[in-house]
C-alpha distance (Angstrom), angle and dihedral (degrees) to the residues before:
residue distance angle dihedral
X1 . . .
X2 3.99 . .
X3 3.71 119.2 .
X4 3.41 132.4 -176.9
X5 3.72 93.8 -111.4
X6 3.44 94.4 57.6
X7 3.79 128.0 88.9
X8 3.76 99.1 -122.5
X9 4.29 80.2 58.6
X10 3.61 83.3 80.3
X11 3.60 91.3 60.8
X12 4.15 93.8 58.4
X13 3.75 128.2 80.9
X14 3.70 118.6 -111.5
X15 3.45 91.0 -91.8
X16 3.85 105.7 49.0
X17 3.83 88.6 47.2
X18 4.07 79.8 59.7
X19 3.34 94.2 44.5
X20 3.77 97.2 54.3
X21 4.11 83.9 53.8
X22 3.58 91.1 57.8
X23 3.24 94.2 47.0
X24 4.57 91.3 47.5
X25 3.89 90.2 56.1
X26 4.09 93.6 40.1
X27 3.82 88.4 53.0
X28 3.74 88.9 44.6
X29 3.31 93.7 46.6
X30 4.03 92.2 53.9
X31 3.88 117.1 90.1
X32 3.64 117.3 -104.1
X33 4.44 110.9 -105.8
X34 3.92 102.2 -96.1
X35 3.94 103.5 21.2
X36 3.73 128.1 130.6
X37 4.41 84.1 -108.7
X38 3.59 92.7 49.4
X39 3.62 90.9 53.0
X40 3.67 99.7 53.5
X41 4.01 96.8 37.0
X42 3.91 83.1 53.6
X43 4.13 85.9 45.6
X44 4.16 94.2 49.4
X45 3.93 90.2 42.5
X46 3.83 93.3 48.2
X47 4.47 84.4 42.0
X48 4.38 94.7 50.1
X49 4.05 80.1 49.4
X50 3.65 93.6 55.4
X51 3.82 87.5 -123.9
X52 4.26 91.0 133.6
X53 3.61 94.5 167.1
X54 3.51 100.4 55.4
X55 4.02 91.7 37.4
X56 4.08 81.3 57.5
X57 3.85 95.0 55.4
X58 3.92 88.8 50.7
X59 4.05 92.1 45.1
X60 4.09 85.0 50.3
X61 4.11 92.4 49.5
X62 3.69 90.8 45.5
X63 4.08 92.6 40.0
X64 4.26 80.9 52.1
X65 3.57 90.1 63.7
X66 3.59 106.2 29.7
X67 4.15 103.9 31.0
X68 4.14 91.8 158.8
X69 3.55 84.1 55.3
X70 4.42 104.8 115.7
X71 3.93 97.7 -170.5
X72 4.21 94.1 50.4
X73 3.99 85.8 44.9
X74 3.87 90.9 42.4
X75 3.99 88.2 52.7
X76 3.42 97.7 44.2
X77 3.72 86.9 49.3
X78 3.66 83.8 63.7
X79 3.53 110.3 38.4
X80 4.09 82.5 55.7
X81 3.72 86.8 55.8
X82 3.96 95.5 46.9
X83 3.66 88.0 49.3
X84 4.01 91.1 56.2
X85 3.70 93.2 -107.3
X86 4.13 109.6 115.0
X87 3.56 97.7 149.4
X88 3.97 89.4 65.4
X89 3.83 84.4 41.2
X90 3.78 98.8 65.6
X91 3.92 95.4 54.0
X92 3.80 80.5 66.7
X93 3.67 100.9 44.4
C-alpha cells in the first residue's frame, strides 16, 4: 500500500493519496483473523442473520480465549437458549 509518507505518494492525485488513508485506518480498524474481537463480531453478524449455530461456534472460539469475558458468556447464554438448549445456557450465565 501507498501512503502519503512514502515517495511513490508523490506519484498519486490528491485523492488516491486520501484514499489509501482511508483505507490504513479501515484496515487498522478491522480485527486481526483468530482474535477474541474477531470471534465475537463474526458471532453478532452470524446472530442479526438468524444464523444461531454458527454465531455459537464464534461465541465458543472467542469464550476459549477470553473465558472471564461476561458479554461472550452472556451471548452464548443466549444463542444456547434460541437454539432450544437452556440447560447448556445456564453454565454460561
Amino acid at each position: 500500500m501507498v501512503n502519503s509518507t512514502t515517495p511513490e505518494s508523490r506519484l498519486l492525485h490528491p485523492r488516491q493519496r486520501a484514499e489509501g488513508k482511508k483505507t490504513a485506518v479501515a484496515m487498522e480498524a478491522t480485527p486481526a483473523a483468530g482474535s477474541f474481537d474477531s470471534w465475537l463480531v463474526g458471532g453478532d453478524l452470524a446472530f442479526q442473520g438468524s444464523r444461531y449455530d454458527r454465531a455459537l461456534v464464534a461465541y465458543l472460539k472467542a469464550y476459549a480465549i477470553r473465558r472471564n469475558d461476561a458479554g461472550v458468556r452472556r451471548k452464548i447464554a443466549t444463542t444456547l437458549t434460541l437454539l432450544g438448549r437452556p440447560e447448556e445456557a445456564q453454565r454460561y450465565q
